[in-house]
LUMDREN-978219 format. One record per atom (N, C-alpha, C): residue number from 1; residue in one letter; x, y, z. Coordinates in steps of 0.2 Angstrom, whole numbers, plus 5000, padded with zeros to 4 digits. Example, Ala and Ser with C-alpha at 12.3 -4.5 7.8 and 13.67 -1.06 7.14 Angstrom:
<recs>
i; aa; u; v; w
1; A; 5066; 4972; 5039
1; A; 5062; 4978; 5039
1; A; 5066; 4984; 5039
2; S; 5064; 4989; 5035
2; S; 5068; 4995; 5036
2; S; 5064; 5000; 5039
</recs>
This chain:
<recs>
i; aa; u; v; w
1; X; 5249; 5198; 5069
1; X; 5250; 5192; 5065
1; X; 5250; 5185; 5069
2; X; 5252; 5180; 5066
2; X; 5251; 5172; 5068
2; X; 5258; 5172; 5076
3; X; 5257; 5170; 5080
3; X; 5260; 5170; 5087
3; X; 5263; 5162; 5085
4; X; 5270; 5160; 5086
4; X; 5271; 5153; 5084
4; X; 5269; 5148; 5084
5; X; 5263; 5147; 5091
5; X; 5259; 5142; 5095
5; X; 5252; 5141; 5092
6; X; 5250; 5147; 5088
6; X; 5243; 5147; 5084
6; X; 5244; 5145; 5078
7; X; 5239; 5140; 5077
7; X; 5237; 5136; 5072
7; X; 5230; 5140; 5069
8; X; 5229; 5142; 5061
8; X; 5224; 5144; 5061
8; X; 5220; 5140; 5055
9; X; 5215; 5138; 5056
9; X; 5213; 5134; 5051
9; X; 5209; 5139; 5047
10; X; 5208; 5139; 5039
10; X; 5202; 5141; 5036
10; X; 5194; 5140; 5036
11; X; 5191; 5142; 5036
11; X; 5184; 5141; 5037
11; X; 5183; 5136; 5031
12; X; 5186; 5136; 5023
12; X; 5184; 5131; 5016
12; X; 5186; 5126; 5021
13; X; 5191; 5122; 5023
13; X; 5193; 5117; 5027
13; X; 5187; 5113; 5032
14; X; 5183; 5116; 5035
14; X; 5179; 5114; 5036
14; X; 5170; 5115; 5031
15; X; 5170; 5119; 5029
15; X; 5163; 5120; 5024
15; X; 5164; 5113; 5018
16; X; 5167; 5113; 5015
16; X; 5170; 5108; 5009
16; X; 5168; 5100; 5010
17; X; 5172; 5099; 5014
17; X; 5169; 5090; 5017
17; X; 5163; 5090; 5019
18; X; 5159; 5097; 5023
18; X; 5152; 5096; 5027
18; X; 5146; 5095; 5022
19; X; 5148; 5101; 5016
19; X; 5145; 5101; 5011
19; X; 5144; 5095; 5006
20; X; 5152; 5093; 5006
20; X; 5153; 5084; 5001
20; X; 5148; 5079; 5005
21; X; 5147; 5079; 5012
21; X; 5145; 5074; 5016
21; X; 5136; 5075; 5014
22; X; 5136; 5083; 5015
22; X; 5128; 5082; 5011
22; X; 5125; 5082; 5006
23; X; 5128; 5082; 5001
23; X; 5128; 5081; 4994
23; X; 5127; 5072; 4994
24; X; 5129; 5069; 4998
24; X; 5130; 5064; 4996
24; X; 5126; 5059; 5000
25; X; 5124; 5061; 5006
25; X; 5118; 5057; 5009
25; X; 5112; 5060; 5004
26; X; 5110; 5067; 5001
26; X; 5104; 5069; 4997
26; X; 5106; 5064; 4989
27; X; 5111; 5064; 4987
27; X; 5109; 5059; 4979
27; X; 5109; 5053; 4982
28; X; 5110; 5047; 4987
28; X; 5109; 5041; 4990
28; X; 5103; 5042; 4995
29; X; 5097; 5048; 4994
29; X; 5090; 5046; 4998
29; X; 5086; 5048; 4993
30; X; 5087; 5053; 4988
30; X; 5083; 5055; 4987
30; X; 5078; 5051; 4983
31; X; 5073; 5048; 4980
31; X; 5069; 5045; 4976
31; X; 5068; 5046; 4969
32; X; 5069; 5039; 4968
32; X; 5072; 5041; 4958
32; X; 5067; 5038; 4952
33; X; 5069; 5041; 4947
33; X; 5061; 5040; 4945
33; X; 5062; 5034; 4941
34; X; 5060; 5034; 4934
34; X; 5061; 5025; 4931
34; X; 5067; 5024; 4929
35; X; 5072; 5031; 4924
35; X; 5077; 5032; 4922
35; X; 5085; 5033; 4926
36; X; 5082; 5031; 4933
36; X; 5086; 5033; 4939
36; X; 5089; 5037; 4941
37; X; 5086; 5044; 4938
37; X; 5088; 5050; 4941
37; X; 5085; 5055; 4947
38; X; 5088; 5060; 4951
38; X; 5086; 5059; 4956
38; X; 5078; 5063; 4957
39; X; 5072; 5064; 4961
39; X; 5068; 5067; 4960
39; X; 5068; 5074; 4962
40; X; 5067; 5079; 4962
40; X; 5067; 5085; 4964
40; X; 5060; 5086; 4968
41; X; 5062; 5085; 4976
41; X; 5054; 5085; 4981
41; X; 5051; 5089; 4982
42; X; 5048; 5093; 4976
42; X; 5041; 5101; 4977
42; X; 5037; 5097; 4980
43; X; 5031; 5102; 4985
43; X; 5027; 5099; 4989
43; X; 5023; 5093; 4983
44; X; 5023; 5095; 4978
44; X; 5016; 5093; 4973
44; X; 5019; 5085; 4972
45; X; 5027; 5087; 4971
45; X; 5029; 5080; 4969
45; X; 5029; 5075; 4975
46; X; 5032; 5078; 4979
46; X; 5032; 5074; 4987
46; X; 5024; 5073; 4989
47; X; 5020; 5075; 4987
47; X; 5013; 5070; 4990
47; X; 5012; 5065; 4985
48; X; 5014; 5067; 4979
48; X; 5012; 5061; 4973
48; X; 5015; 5056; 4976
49; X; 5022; 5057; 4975
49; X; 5027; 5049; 4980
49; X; 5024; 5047; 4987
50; X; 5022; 5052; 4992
50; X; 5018; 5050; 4996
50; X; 5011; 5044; 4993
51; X; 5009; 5046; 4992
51; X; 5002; 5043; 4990
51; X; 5005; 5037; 4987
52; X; 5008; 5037; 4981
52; X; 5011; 5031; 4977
52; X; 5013; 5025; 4982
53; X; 5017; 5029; 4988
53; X; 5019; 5022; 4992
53; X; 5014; 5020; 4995
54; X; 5009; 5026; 5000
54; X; 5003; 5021; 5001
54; X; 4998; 5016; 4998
55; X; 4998; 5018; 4992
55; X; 4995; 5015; 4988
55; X; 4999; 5009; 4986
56; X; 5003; 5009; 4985
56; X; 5008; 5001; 4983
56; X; 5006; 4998; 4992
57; X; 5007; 5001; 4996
57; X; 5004; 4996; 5003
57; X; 4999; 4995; 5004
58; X; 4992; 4997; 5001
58; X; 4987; 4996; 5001
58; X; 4984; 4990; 4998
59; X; 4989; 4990; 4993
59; X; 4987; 4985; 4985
59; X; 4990; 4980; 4989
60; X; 4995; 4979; 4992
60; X; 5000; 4974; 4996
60; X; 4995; 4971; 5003
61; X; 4989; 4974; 5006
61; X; 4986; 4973; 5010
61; X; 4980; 4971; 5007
62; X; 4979; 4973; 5000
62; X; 4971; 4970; 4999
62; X; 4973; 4962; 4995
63; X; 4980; 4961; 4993
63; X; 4982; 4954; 4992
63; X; 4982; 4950; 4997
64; X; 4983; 4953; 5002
64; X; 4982; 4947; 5008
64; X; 4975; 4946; 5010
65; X; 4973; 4950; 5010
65; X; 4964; 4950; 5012
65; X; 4962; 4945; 5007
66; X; 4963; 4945; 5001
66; X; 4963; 4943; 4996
66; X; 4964; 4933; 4998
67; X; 4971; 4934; 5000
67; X; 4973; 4927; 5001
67; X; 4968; 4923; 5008
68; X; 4966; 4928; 5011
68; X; 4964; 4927; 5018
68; X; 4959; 4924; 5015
69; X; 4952; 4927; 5011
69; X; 4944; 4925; 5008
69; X; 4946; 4919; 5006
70; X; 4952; 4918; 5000
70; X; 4953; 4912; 4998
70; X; 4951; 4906; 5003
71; X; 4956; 4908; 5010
71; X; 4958; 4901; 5010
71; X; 4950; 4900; 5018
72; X; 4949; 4905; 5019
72; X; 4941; 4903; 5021
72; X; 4937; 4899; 5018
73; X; 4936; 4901; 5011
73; X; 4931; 4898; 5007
73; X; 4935; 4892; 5004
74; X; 4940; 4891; 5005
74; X; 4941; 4882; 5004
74; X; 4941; 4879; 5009
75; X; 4940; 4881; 5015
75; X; 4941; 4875; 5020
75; X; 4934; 4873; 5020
76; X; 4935; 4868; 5025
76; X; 4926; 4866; 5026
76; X; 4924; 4867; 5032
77; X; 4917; 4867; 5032
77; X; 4913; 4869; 5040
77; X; 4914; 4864; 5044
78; X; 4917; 4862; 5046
78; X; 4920; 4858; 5051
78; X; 4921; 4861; 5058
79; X; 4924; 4866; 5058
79; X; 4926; 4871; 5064
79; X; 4923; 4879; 5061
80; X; 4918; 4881; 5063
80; X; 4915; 4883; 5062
80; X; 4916; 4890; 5068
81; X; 4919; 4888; 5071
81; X; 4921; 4894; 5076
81; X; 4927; 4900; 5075
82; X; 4933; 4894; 5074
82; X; 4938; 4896; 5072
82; X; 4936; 4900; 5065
83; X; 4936; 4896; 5059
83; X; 4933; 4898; 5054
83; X; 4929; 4905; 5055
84; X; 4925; 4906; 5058
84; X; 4921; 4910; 5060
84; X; 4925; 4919; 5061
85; X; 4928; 4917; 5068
85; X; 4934; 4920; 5070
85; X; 4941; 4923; 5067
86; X; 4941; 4920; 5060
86; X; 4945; 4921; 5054
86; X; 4940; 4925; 5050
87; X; 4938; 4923; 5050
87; X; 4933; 4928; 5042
87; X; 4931; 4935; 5047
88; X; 4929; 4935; 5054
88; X; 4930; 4942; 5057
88; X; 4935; 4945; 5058
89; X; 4939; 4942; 5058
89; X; 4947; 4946; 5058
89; X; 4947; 4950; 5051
90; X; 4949; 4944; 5044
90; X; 4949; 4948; 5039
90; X; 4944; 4953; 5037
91; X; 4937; 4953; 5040
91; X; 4934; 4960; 5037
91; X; 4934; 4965; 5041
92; X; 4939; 4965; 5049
92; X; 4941; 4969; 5051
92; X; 4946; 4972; 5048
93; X; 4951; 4970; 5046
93; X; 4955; 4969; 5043
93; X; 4955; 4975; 5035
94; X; 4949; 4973; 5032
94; X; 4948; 4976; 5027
94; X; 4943; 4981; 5030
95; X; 4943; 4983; 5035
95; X; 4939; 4989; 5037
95; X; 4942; 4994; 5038
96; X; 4950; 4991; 5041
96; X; 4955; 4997; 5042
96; X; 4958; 4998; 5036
97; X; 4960; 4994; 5030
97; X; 4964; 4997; 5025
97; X; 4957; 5003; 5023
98; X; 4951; 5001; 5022
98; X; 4946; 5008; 5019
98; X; 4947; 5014; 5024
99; X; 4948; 5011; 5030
99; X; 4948; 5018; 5036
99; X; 4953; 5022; 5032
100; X; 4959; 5016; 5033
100; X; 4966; 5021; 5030
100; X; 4966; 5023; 5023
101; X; 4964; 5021; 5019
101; X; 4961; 5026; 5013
101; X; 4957; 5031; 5010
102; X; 4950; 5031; 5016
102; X; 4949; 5037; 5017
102; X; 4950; 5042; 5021
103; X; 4956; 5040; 5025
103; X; 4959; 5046; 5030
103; X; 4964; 5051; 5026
104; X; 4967; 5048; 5021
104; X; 4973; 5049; 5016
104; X; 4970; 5054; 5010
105; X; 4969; 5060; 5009
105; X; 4968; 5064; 5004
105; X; 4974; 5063; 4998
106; X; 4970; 5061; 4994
106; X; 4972; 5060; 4987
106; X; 4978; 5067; 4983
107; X; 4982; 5068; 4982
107; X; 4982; 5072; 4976
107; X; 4977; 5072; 4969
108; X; 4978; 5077; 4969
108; X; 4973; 5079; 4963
108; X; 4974; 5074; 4956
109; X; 4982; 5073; 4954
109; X; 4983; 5069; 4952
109; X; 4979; 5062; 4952
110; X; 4980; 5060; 4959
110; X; 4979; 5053; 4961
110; X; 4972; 5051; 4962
111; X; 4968; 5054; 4960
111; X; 4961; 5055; 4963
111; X; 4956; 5048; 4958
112; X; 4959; 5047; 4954
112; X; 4955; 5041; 4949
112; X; 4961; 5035; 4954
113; X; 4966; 5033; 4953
113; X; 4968; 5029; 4959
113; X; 4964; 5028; 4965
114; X; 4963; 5033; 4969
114; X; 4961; 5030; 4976
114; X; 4953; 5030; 4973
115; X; 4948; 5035; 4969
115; X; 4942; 5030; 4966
115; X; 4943; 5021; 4964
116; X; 4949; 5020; 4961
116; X; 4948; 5014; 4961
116; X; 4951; 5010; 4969
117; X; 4956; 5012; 4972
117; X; 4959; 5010; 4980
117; X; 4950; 5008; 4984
118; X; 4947; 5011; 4980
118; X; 4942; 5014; 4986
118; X; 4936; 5008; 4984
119; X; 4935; 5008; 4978
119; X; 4930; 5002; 4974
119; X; 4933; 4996; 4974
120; X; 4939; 4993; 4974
120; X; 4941; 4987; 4977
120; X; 4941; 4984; 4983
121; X; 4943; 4991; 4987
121; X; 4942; 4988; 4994
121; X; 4936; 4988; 4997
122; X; 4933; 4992; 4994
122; X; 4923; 4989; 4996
122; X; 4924; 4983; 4993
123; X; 4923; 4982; 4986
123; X; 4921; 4975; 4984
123; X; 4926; 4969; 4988
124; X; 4931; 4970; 4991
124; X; 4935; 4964; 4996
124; X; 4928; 4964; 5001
125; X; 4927; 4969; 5006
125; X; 4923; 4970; 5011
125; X; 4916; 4966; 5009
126; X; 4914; 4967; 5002
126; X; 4909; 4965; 5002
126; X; 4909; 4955; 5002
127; X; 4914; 4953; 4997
127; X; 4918; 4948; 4999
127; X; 4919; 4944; 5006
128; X; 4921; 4948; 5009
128; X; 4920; 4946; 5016
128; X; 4913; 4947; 5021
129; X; 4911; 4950; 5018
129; X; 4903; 4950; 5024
129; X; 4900; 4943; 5018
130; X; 4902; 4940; 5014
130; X; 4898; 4934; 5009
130; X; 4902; 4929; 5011
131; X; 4906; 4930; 5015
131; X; 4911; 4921; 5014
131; X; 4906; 4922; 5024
132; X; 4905; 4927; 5027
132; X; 4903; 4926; 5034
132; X; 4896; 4924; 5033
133; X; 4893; 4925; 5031
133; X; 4886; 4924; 5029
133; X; 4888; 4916; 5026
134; X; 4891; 4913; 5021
134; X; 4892; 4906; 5021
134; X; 4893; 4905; 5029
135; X; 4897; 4907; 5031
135; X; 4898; 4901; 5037
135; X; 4895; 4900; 5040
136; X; 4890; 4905; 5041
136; X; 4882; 4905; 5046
136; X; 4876; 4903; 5046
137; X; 4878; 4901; 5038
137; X; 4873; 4897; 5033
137; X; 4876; 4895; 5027
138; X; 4879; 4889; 5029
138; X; 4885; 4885; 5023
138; X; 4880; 4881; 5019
139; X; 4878; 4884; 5013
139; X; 4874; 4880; 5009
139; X; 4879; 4882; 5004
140; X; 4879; 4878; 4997
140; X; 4881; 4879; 4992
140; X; 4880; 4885; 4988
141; X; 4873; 4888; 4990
141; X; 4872; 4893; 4983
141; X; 4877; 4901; 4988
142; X; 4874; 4898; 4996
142; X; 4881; 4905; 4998
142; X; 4887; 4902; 4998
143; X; 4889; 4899; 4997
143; X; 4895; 4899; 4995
143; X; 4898; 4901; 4988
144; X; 4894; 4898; 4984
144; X; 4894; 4902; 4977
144; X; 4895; 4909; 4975
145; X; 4891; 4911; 4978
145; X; 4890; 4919; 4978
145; X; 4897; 4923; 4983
146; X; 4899; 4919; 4987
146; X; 4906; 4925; 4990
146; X; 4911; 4921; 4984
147; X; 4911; 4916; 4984
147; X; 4917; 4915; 4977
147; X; 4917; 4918; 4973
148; X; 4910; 4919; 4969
148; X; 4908; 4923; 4963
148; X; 4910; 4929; 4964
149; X; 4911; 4933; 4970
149; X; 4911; 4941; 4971
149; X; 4919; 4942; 4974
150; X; 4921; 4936; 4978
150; X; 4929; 4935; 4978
150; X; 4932; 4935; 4970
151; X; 4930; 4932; 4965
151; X; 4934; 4931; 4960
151; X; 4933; 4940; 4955
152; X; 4926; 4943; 4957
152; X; 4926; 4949; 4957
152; X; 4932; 4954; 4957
153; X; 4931; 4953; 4963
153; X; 4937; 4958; 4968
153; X; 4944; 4958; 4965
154; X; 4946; 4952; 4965
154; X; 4954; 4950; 4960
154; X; 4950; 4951; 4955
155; X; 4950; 4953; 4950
155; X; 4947; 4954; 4944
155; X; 4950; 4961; 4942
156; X; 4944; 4965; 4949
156; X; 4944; 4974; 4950
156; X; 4952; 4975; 4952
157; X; 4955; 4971; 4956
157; X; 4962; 4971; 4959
157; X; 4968; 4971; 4953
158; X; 4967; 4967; 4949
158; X; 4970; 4965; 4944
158; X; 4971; 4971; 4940
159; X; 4964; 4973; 4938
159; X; 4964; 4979; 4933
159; X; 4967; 4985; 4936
160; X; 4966; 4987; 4944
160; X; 4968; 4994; 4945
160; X; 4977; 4993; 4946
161; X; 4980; 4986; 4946
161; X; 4986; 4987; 4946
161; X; 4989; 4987; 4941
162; X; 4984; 4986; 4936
162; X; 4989; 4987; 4928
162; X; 4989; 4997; 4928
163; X; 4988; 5002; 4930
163; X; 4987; 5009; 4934
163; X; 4997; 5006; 4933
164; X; 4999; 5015; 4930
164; X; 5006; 5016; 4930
164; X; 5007; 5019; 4936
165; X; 5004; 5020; 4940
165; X; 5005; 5024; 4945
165; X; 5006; 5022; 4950
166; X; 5006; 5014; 4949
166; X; 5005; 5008; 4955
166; X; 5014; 5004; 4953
167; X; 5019; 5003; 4957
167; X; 5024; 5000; 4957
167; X; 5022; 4993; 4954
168; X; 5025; 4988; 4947
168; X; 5025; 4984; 4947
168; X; 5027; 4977; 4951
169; X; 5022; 4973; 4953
169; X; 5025; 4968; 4956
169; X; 5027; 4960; 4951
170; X; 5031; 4956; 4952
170; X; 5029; 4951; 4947
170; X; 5027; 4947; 4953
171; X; 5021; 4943; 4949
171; X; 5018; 4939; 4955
171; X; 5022; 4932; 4956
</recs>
């Protein structure tokens, strides 16, 4: 039997709180859907949510690309270097989100998404090799034509984030 000096503790005494403790960090991380309940992470689901975030960063980097062409093609040829130096950046830029989109295998679900992931950000790409070409020959009709294909690109941009499978943003 129990010896005066021993204390014996139950095993529930400890299992019960470790158990509570993790119960509670998995319903406060786990991923919830529109109705805020929690997700249940099977591989198929867990790459769907994978991808979805990539894709919400994607969308979120082809808006800056976006922002970037704009403000090239408002400025004027005055600095030509600098300018210059800015539009290679941003088609760098828009080099690596395609890297990074096609380094990323789609779910099977997701595979009309990244078809569109993949057509927007060529048409940025293309966008930007049209505003570099203005600079190197800043006439009016090339600068027309990267507006024209910039206002393209936000267009295709626009439509793939109306896609339920894209987080909405308000602009």
């Amino acid at each position: 039997m129990n010896k005066p000096d021993e204390v014996t503790i139950s095993i529930w005494v400890l299992v019960i709180p470790a158990l509570a403790i993790l119960l509670g960090i998995g319903w406060f991380a786990s991923p919830r859907d529109i109705n805020n309940r929690p997700l249940l992470l099977l591989p198929d689901v867990k790459a769907v949510e994978e991808y979805r975030r990539l894709a919400n960063h994607w969308r979120d980097e082809l808006r800056l690309v976006d922002g970037e062409i704009a403000l090239i093609l408002a400025g004027n040829t005055s600095d030509l270097f600098s300018q210059s130096r800015q539009a290679q950046n941003t088609l760098e830029h828009n080099l690596r989100i395609i890297q990074e989109i096609d380094r990323h295998d789609a779910p099977a679900t997701l595979i009309g998404l990244q078809e569109e992931l993949k057509l927007v950000s060529q048409s940025y790409l293309e966008s930007s090799r049209l505003a570099l070409r203005w600079l190197s020959l800043p006439d009016q009709a090339n600068h027309d034509k990267a507006q024209n294909k910039l206002v393209e690109s936000r267009n295709m941009l626009i439509d793939m984030e109306a896609s339920q499978w894209l987080e909405k943003r308000s602009p």
